[in-house]
C-alpha positions as CSV (number, residue, x, y, z in Angstrom):
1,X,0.8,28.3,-5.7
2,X,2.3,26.8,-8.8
3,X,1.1,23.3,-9.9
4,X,4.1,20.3,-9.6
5,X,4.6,20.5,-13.6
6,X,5.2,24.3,-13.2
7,X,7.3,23.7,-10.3
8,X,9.7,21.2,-12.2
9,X,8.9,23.1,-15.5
10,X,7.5,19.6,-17.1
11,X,4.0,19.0,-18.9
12,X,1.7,16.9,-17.5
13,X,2.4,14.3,-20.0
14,X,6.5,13.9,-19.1
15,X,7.8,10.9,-18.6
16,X,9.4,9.5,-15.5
17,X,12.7,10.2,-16.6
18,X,11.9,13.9,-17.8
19,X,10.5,14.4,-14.4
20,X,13.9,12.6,-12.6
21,X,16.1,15.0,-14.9
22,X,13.7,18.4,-14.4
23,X,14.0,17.3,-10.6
24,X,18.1,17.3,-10.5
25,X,18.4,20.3,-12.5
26,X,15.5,22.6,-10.6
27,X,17.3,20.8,-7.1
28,X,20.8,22.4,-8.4
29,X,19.6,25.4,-9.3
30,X,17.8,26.0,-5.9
31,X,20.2,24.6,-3.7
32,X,20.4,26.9,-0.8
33,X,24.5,26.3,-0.8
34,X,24.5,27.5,-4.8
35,X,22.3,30.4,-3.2
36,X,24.1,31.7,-0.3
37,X,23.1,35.3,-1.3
38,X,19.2,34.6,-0.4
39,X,19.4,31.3,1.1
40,X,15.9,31.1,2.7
41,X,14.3,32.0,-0.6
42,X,16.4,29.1,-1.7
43,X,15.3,26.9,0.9
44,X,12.0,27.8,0.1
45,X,12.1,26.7,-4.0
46,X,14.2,23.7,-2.8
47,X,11.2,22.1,-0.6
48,X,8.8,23.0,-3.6
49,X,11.2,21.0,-5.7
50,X,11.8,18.4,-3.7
51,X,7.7,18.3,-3.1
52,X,6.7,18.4,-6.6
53,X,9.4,15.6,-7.5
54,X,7.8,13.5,-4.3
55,X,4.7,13.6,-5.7
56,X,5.0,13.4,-9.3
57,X,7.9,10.3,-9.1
58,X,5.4,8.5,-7.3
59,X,2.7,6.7,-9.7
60,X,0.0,6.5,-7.4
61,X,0.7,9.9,-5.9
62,X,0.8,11.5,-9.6
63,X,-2.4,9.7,-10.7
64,X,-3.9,11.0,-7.0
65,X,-3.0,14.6,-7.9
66,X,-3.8,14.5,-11.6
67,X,-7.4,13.8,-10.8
68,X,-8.1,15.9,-7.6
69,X,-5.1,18.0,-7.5
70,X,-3.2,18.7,-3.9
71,X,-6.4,18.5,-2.2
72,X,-6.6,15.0,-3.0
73,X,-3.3,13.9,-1.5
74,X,-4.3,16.0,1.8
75,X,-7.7,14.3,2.2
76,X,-10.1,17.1,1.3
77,X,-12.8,16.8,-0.9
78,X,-12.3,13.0,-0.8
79,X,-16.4,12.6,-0.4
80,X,-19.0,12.9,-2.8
81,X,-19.8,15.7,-4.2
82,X,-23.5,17.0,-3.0
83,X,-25.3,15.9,-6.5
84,X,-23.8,12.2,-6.1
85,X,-24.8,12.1,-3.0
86,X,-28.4,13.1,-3.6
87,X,-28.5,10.8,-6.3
88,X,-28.5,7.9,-4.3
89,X,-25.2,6.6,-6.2
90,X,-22.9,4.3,-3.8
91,X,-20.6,5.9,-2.2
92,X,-16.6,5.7,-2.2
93,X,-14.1,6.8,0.1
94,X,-10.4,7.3,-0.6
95,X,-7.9,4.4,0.7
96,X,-5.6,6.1,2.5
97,X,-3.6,2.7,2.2
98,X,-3.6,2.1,-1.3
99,X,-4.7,5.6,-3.0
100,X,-7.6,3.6,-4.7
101,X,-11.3,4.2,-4.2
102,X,-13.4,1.3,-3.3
103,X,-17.1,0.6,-2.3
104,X,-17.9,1.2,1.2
105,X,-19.8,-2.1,2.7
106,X,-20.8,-2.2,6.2
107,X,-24.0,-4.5,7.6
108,X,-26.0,-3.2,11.0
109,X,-24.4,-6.1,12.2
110,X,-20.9,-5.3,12.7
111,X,-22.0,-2.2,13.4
112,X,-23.8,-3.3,16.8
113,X,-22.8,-5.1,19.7
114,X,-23.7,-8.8,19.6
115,X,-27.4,-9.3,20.7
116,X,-28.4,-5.6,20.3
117,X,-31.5,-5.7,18.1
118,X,-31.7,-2.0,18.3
119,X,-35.2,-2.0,20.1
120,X,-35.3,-1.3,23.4
């Protein structure tokens, strides 16, 4: 499948504005009422459209996809890759609440029930 800039026909370094004008023109074209002699491949471009615009209007979104490509904004391949994690590097998950990566901290703790010393 075609990445969002080819979709919308933008480089990756457009602006928001190119991408806001590529989006109204690519959503005219592909209209499925401007196409009623193949609407459902119409419908099908619109959605991409409307996708790509979705994702690339949105900062955090774009920034998401520009580093780990669609992938990233589905959740896969959030994780570290087999060599950092053999490394012993700290690891970071993906926020799905603010797109951001941050440092994983836990304690044994919070992690068992109050006066559980883990020996039995």
């Amino acid at each position: 499948m075609a990445s969002y800039y080819e979709i919308l026909d933008v480089p990756r370094s457009a602006s928001a504005d190119d991408i806001k004008k590529a989006y109204r023109r690519k959503a005219l074209q592909w209209h499925p009422d401007k196409n009623p002699d193949n609407k459902e491949f119409a419908e099908r471009k619109f959605k991409e459209v409307a996708e790509a615009y979705e994702v690339l209007s949105d900062k955090h979104k774009r920034e998401v996809y520009d580093r780990y490509g669609r992938e990233g904004l589905t959740g896969a391949g959030t994780g570290p890759s087999r060599a950092e994690a053999d490394s012993g590097e700290a690891r970071m998950l993906l926020d799905p609440t603010t797109l951001s990566q941050r440092p994983i901290k836990a304690s044994w703790a919070v992690l068992r029930p109050e006066g559980n010393t883990g020996s039995q």
